[in-house]
ZAVO-270319 format. One record per residue (C-alpha): residue in one letter; x, y, z. Coordinates in Angstrom, 1 decimal. Example, Ala and Ser with C-alpha at 12.3 -4.5 7.8 and 13.67 -1.06 7.14 Angstrom:
<nodes>
<node rest="A" c1="12.3" c2="-4.5" c3="7.8"/>
<node rest="S" c1="13.7" c2="-1.1" c3="7.1"/>
</nodes>
This chain:
<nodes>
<node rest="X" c1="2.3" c2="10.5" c3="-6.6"/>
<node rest="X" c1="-1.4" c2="9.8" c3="-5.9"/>
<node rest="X" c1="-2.3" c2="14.0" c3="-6.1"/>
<node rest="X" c1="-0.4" c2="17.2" c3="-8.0"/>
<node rest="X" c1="3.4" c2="17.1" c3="-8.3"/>
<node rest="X" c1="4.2" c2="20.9" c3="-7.4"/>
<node rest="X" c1="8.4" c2="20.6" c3="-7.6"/>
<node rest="X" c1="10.9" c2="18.3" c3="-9.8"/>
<node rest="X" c1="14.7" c2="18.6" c3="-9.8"/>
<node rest="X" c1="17.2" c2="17.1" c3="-12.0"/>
<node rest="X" c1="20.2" c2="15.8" c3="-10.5"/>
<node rest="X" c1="23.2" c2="17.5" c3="-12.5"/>
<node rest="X" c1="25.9" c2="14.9" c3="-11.3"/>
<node rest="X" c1="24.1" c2="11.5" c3="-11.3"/>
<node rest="X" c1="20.6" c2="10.0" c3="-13.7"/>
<node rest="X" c1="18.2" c2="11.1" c3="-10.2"/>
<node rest="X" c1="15.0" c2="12.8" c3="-10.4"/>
<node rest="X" c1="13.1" c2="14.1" c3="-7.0"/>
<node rest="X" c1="9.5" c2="15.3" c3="-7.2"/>
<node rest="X" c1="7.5" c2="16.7" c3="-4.1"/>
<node rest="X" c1="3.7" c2="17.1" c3="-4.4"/>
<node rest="X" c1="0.7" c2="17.7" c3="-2.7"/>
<node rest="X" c1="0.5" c2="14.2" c3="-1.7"/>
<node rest="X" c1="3.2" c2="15.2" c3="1.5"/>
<node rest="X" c1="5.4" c2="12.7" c3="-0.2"/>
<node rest="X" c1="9.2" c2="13.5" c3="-2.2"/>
<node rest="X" c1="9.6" c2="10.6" c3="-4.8"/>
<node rest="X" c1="12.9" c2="9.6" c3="-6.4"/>
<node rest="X" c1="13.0" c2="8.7" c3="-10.2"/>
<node rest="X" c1="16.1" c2="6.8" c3="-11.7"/>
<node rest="X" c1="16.2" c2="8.4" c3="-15.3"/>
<node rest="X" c1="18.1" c2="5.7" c3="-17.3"/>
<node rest="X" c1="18.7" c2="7.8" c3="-21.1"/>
<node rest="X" c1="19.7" c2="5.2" c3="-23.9"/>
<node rest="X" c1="20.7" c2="6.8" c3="-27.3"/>
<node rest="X" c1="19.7" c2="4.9" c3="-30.3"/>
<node rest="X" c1="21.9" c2="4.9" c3="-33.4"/>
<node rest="X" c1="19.9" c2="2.5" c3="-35.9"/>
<node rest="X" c1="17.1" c2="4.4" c3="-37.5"/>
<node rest="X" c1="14.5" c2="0.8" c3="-38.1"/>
<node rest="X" c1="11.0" c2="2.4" c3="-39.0"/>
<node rest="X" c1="9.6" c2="-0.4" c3="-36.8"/>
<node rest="X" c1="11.3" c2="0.5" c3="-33.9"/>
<node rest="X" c1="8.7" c2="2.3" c3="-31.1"/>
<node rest="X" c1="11.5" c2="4.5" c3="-29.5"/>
<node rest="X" c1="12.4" c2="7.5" c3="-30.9"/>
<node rest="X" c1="16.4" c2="8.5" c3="-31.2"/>
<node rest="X" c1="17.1" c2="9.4" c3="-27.2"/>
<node rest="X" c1="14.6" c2="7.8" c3="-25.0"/>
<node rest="X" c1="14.2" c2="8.0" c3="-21.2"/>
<node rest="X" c1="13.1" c2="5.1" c3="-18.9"/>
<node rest="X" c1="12.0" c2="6.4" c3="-15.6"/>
<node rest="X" c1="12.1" c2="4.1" c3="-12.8"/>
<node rest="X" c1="11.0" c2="4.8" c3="-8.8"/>
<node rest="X" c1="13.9" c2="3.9" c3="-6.4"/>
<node rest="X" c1="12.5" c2="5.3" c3="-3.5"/>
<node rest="X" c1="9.2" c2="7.4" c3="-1.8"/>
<node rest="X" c1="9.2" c2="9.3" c3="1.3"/>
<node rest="X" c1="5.8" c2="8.7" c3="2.3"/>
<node rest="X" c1="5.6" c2="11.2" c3="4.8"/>
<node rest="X" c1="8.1" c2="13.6" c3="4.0"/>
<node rest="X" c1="6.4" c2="16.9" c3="5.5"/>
<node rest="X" c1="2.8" c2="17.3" c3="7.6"/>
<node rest="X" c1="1.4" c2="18.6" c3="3.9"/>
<node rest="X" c1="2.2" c2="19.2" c3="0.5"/>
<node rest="X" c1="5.4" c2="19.6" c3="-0.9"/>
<node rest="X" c1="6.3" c2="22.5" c3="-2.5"/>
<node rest="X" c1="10.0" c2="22.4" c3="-3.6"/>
<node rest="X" c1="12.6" c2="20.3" c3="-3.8"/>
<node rest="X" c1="16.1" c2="21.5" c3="-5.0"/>
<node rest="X" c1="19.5" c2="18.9" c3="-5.2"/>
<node rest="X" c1="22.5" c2="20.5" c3="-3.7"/>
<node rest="X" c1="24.9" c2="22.3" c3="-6.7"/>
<node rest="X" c1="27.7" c2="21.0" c3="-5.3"/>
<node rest="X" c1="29.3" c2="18.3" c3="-6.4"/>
<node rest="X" c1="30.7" c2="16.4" c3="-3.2"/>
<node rest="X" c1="27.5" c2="17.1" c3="-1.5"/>
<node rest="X" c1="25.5" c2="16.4" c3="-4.5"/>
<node rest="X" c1="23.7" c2="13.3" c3="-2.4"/>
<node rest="X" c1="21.6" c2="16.2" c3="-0.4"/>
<node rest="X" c1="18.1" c2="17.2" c3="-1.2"/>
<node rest="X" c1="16.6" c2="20.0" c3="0.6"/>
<node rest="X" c1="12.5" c2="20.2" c3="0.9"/>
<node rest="X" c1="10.1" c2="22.3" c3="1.6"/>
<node rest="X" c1="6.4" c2="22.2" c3="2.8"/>
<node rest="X" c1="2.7" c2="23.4" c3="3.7"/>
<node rest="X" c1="3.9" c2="23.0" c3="7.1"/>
<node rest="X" c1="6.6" c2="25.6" c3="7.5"/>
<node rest="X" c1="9.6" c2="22.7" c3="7.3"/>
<node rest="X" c1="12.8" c2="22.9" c3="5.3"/>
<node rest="X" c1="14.6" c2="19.3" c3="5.4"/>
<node rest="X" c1="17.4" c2="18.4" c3="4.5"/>
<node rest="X" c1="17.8" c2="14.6" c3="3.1"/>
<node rest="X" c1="20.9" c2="13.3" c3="2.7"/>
<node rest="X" c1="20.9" c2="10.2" c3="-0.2"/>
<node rest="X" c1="23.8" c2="8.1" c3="0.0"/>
<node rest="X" c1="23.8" c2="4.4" c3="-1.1"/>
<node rest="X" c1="26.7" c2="1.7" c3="-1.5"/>
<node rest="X" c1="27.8" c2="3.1" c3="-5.1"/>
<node rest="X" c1="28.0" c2="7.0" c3="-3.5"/>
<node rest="X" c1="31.2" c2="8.3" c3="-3.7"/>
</nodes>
């Protein structure tokens, strides 16, 4: 996001993160979590570290900032995301790539 990030929501059935900010954009975050079980002083990482990587930004996603985004709680619809924004929108976003199923 180039301004404020106002929403995040956490995916509770796949590793996605959505954000929606005053930027009018919704930007989707793969969170890849490792667990590490050596314990080598030299190592930088600490025991469970997160990688965040962008897969995707809606540029344009509303005609102003973003102010929420929420993932849909169930499960076999879990590939919608719902926004909201400055200019009176809800959308609804449905996220479904080759893997989906």
């Amino acid at each position: 996001h180039k301004f404020a990030i106002y929403s995040v929501a956490c995916s509770k059935f796949n590793n996605v993160i959505a954000t929606g900010g005053a930027d009018n954009a919704i930007t989707l975050l793969l969170s890849n979590s490792s667990s590490s079980s050596s314990s080598s002083s030299s190592s930088k990482k600490s025991e469970s570290d997160t990688d965040l990587q962008c897969v995707a930004t809606i540029s344009s996603a509303h005609d102003g900032d973003v102010n929420c985004v929420s993932w849909n709680p169930c499960k076999t619809l879990s590939h919608l995301l719902v926004s909201s924004g400055d200019d009176g929108l809800a959308r609804v976003w449905s996220l479904i790539d080759s893997t989906h199923k």
